[in-house]
VMD Tcl script that builds the backbone (N, CA, C; Angstrom):
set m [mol new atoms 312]
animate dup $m
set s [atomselect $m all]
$s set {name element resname resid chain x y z} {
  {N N UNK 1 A 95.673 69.394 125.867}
  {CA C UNK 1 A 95.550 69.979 124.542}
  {C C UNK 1 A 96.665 71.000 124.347}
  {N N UNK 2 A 97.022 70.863 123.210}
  {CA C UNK 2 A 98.743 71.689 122.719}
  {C C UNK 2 A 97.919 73.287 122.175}
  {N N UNK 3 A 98.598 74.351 123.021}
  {CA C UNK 3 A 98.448 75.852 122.722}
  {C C UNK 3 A 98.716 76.035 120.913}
  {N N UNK 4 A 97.749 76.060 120.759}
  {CA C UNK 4 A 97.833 76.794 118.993}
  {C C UNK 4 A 98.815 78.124 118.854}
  {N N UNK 5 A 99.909 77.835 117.632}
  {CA C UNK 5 A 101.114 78.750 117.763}
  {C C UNK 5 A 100.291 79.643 116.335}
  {N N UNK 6 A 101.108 80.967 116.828}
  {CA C UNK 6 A 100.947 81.462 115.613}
  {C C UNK 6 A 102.241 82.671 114.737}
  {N N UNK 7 A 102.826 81.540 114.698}
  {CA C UNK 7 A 104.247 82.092 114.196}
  {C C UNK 7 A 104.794 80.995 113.612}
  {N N UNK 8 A 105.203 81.158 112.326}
  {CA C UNK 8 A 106.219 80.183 111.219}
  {C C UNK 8 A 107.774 79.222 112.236}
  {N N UNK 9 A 107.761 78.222 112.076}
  {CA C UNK 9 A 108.793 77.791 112.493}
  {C C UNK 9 A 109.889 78.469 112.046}
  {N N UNK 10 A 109.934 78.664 110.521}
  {CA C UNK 10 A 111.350 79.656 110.150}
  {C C UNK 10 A 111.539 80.854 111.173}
  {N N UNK 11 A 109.850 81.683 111.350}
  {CA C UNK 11 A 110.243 83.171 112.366}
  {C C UNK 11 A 110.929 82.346 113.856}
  {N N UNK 12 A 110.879 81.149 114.285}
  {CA C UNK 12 A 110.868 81.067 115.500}
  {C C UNK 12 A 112.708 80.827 115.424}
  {N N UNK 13 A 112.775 79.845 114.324}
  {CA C UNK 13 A 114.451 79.855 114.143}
  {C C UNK 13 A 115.126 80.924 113.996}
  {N N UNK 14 A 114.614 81.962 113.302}
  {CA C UNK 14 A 115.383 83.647 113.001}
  {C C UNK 14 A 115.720 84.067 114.100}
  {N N UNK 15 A 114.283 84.164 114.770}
  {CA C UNK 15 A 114.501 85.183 115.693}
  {C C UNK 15 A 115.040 84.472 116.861}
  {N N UNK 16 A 115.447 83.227 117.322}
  {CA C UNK 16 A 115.942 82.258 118.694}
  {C C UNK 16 A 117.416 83.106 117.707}
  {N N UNK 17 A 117.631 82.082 116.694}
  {CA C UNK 17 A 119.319 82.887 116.195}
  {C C UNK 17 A 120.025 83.757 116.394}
  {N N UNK 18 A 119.242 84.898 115.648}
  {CA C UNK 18 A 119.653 86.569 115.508}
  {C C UNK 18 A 119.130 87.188 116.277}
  {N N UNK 19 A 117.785 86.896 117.017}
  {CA C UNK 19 A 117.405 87.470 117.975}
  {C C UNK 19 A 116.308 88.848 117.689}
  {N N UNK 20 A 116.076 89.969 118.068}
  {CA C UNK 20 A 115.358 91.095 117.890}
  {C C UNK 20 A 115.564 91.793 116.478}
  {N N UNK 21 A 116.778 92.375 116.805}
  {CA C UNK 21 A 116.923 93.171 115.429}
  {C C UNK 21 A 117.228 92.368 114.634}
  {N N UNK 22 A 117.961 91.281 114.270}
  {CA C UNK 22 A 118.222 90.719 113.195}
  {C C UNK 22 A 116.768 89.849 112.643}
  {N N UNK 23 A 115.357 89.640 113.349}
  {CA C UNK 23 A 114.331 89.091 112.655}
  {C C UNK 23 A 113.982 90.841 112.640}
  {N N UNK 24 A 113.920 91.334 112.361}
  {CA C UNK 24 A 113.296 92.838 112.032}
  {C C UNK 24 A 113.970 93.034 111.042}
  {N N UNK 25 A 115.599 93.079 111.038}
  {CA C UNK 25 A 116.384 93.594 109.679}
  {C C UNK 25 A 115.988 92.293 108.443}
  {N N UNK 26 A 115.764 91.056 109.006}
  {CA C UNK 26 A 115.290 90.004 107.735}
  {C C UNK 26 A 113.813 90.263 107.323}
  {N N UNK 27 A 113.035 90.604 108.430}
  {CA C UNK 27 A 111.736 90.671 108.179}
  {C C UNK 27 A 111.647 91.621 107.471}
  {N N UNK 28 A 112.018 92.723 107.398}
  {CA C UNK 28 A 112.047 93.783 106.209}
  {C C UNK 28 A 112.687 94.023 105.119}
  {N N UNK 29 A 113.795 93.270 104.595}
  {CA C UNK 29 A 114.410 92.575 103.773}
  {C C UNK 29 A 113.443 92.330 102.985}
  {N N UNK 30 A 113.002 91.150 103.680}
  {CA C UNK 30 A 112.024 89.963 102.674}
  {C C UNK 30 A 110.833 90.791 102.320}
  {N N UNK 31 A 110.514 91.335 102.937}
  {CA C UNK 31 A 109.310 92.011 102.459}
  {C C UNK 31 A 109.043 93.272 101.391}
  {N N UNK 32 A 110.817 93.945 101.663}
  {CA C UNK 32 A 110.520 95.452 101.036}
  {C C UNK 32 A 111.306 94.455 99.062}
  {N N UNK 33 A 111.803 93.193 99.315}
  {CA C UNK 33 A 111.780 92.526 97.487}
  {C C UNK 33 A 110.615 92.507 97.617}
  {N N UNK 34 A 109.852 91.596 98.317}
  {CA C UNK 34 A 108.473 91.081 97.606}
  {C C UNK 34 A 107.978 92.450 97.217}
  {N N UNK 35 A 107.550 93.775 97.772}
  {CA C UNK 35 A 107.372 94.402 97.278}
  {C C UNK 35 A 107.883 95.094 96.097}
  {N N UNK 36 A 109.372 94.798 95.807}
  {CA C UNK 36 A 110.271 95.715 94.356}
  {C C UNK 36 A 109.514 94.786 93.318}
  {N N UNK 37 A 108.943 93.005 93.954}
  {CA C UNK 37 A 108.870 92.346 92.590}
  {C C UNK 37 A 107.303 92.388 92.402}
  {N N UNK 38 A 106.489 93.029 93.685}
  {CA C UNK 38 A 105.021 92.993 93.356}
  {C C UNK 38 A 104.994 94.304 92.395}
  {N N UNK 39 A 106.109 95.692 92.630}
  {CA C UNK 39 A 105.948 96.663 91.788}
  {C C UNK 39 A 106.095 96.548 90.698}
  {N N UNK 40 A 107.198 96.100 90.096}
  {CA C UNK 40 A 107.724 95.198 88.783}
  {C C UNK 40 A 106.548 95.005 88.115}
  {N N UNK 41 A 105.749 93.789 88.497}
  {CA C UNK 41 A 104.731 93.233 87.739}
  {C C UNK 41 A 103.715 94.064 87.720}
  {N N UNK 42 A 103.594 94.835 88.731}
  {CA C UNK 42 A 102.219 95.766 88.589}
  {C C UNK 42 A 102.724 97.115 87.512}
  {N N UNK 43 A 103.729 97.069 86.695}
  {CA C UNK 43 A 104.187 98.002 86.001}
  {C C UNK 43 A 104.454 97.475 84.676}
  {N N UNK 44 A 104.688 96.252 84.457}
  {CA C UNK 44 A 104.580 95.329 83.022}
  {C C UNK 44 A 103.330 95.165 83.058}
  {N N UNK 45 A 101.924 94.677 83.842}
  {CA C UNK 45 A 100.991 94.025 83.442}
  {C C UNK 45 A 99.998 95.435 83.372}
  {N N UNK 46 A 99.807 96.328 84.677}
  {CA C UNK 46 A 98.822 97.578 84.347}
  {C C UNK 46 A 99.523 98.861 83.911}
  {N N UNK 47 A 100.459 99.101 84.357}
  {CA C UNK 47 A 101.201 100.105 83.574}
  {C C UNK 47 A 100.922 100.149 82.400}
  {N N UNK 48 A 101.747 99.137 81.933}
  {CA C UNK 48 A 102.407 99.003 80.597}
  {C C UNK 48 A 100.539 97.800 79.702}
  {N N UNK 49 A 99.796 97.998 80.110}
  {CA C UNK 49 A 98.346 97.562 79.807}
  {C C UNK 49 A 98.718 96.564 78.265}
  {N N UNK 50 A 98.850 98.421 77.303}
  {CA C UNK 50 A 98.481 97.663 76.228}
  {C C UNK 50 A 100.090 97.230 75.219}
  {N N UNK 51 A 100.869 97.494 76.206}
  {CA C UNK 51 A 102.344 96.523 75.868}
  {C C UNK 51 A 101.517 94.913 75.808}
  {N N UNK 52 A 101.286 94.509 76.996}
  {CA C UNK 52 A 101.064 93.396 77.135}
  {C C UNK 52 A 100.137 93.008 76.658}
  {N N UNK 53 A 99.235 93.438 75.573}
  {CA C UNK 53 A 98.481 92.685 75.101}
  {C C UNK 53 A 99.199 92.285 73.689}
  {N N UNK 54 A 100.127 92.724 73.237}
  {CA C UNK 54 A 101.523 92.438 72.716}
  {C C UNK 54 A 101.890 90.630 72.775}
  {N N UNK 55 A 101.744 90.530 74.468}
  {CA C UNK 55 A 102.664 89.576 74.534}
  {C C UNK 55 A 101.875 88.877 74.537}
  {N N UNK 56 A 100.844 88.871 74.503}
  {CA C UNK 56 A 99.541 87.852 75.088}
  {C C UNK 56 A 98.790 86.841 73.385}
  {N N UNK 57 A 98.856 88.307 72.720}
  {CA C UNK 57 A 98.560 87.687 71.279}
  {C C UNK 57 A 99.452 86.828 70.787}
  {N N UNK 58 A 101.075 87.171 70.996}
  {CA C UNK 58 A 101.872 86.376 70.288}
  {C C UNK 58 A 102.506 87.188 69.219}
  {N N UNK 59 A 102.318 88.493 69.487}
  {CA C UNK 59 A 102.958 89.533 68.091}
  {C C UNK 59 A 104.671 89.654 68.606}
  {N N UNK 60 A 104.447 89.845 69.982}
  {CA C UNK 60 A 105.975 90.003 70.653}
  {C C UNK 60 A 106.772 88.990 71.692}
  {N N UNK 61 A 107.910 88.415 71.262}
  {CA C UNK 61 A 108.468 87.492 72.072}
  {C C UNK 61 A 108.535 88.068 73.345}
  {N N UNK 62 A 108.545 87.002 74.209}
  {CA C UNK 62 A 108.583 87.514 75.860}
  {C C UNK 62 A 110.163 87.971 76.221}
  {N N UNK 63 A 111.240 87.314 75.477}
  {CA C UNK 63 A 112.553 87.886 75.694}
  {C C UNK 63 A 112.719 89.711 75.609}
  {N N UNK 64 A 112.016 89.332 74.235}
  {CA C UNK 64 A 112.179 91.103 73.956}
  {C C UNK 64 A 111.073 92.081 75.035}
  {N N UNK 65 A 109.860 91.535 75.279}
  {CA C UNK 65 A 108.847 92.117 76.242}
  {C C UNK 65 A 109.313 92.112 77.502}
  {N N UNK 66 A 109.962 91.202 78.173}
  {CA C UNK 66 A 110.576 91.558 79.614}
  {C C UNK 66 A 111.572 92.814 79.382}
  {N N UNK 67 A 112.817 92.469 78.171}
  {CA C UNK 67 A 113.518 93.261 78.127}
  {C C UNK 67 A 113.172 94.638 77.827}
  {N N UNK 68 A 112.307 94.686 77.157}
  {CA C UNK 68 A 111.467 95.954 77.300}
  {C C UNK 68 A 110.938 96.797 78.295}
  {N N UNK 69 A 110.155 95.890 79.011}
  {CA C UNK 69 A 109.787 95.960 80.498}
  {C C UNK 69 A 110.850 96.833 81.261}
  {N N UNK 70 A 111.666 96.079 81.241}
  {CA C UNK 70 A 113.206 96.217 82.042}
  {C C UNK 70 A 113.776 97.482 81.893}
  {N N UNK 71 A 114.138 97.766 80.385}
  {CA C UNK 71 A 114.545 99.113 80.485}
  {C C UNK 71 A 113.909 100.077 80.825}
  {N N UNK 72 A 112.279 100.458 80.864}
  {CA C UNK 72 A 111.307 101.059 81.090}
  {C C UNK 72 A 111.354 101.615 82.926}
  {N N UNK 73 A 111.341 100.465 83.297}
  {CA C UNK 73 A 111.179 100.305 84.768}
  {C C UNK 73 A 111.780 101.170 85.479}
  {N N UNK 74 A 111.049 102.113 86.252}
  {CA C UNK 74 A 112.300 103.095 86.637}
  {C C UNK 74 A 111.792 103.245 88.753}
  {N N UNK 75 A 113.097 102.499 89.260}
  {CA C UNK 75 A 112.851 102.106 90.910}
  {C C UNK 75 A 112.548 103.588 91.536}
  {N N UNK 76 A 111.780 103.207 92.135}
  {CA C UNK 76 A 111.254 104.542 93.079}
  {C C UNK 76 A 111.960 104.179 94.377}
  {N N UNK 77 A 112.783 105.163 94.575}
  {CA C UNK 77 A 113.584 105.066 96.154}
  {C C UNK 77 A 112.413 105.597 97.294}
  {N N UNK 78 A 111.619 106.347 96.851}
  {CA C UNK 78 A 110.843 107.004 98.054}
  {C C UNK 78 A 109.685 105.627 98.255}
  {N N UNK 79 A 109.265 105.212 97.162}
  {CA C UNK 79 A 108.449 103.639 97.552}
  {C C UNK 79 A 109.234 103.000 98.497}
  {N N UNK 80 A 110.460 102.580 97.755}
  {CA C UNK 80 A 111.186 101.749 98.763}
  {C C UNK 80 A 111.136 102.392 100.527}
  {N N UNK 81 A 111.455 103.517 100.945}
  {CA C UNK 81 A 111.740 103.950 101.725}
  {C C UNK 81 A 110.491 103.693 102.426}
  {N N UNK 82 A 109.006 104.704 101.469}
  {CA C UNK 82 A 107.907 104.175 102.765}
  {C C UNK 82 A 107.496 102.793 103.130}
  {N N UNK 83 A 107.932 101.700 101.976}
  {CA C UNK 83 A 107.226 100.757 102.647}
  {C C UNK 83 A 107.991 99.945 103.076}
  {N N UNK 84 A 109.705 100.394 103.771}
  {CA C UNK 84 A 110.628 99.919 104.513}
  {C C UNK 84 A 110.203 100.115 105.624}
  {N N UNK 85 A 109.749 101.540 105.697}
  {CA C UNK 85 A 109.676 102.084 107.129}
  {C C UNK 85 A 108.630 101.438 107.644}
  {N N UNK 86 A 107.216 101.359 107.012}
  {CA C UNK 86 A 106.043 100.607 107.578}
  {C C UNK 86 A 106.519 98.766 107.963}
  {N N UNK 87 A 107.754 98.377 107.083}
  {CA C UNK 87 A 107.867 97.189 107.196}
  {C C UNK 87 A 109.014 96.939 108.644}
  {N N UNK 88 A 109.325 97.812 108.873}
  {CA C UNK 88 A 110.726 98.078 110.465}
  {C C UNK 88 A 109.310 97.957 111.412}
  {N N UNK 89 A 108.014 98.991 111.470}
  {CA C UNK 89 A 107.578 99.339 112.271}
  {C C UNK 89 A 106.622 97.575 112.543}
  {N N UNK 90 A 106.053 97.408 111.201}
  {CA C UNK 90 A 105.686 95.677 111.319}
  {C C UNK 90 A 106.282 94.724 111.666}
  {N N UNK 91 A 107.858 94.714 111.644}
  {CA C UNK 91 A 108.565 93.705 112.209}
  {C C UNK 91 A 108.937 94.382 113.554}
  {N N UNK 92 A 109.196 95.021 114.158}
  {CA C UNK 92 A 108.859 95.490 115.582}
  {C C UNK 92 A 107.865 94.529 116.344}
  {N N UNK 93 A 106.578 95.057 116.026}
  {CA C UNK 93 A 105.222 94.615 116.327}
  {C C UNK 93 A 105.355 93.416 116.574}
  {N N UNK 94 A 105.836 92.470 115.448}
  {CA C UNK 94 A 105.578 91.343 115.062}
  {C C UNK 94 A 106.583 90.340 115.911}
  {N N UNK 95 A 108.100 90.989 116.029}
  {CA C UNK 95 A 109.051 90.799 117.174}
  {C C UNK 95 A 108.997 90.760 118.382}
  {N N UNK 96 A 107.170 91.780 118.971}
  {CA C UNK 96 A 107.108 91.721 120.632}
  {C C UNK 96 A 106.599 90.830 120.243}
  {N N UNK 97 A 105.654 90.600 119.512}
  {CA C UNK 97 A 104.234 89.274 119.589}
  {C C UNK 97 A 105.185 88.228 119.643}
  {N N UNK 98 A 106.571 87.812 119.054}
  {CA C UNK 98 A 106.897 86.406 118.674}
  {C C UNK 98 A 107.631 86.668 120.347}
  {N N UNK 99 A 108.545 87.271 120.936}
  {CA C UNK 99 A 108.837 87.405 122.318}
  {C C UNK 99 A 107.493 86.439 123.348}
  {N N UNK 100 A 106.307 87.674 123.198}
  {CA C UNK 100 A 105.417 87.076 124.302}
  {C C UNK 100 A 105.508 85.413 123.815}
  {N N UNK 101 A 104.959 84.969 122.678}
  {CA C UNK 101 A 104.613 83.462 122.174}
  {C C UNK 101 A 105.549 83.143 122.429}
  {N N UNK 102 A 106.968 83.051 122.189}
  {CA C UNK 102 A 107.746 81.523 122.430}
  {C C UNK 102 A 108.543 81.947 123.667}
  {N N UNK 103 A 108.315 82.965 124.519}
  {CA C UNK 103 A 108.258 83.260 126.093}
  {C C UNK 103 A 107.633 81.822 126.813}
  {N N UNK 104 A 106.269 82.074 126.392}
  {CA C UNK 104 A 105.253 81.203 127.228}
  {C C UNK 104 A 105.525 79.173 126.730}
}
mol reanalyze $m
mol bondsrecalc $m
mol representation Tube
mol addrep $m
């Protein structure tokens, strides 16, 4: 019976590639966008509440409502920063675990 993996074939290609730090510097990459674009939306849809009920009726085109959105949006560097840092310290973690697994 074949050992159940528990790591993405992509993490196993990253990190055989680039090795330690470079799946830590991608792993936090990828994660600290997903977070700029989970903030994004959580700032057009609850932020911005009753903007969007705007867009929802059909009173305001979505060109002009993103663009709206857009100028509004104002990036928080200190977000970015804490949830870089939690995301270095998760790809660490996540870098011994993939070591021990494709060790064995």
């Amino acid at each position: 019976m074949s050992k159940k993996k528990n790591y993405l074939r992509i993490e196993e290609t990253i990190f055989k590639s680039l090795g330690k730090i470079g799946y830590i510097i991608i792993f936090t990459l990828v994660f600290s966008l997903v977070m700029v674009l989970v903030d994004f939306i959580l700032h057009c849809f609850v932020d911005n509440h009753y903007t969007s009920k705007f867009l929802f009726s059909g009173e305001i085109p979505f060109s002009n409502w993103i663009n709206l959105m857009w100028k509004n949006y104002s990036f928080s560097l200190f977000k970015m920063v804490f949830f870089g840092v939690i995301f270095i310290i998760l790809g660490f973690y996540r870098s011994k675990a993939l070591t021990n697994e494709i060790s064995q």
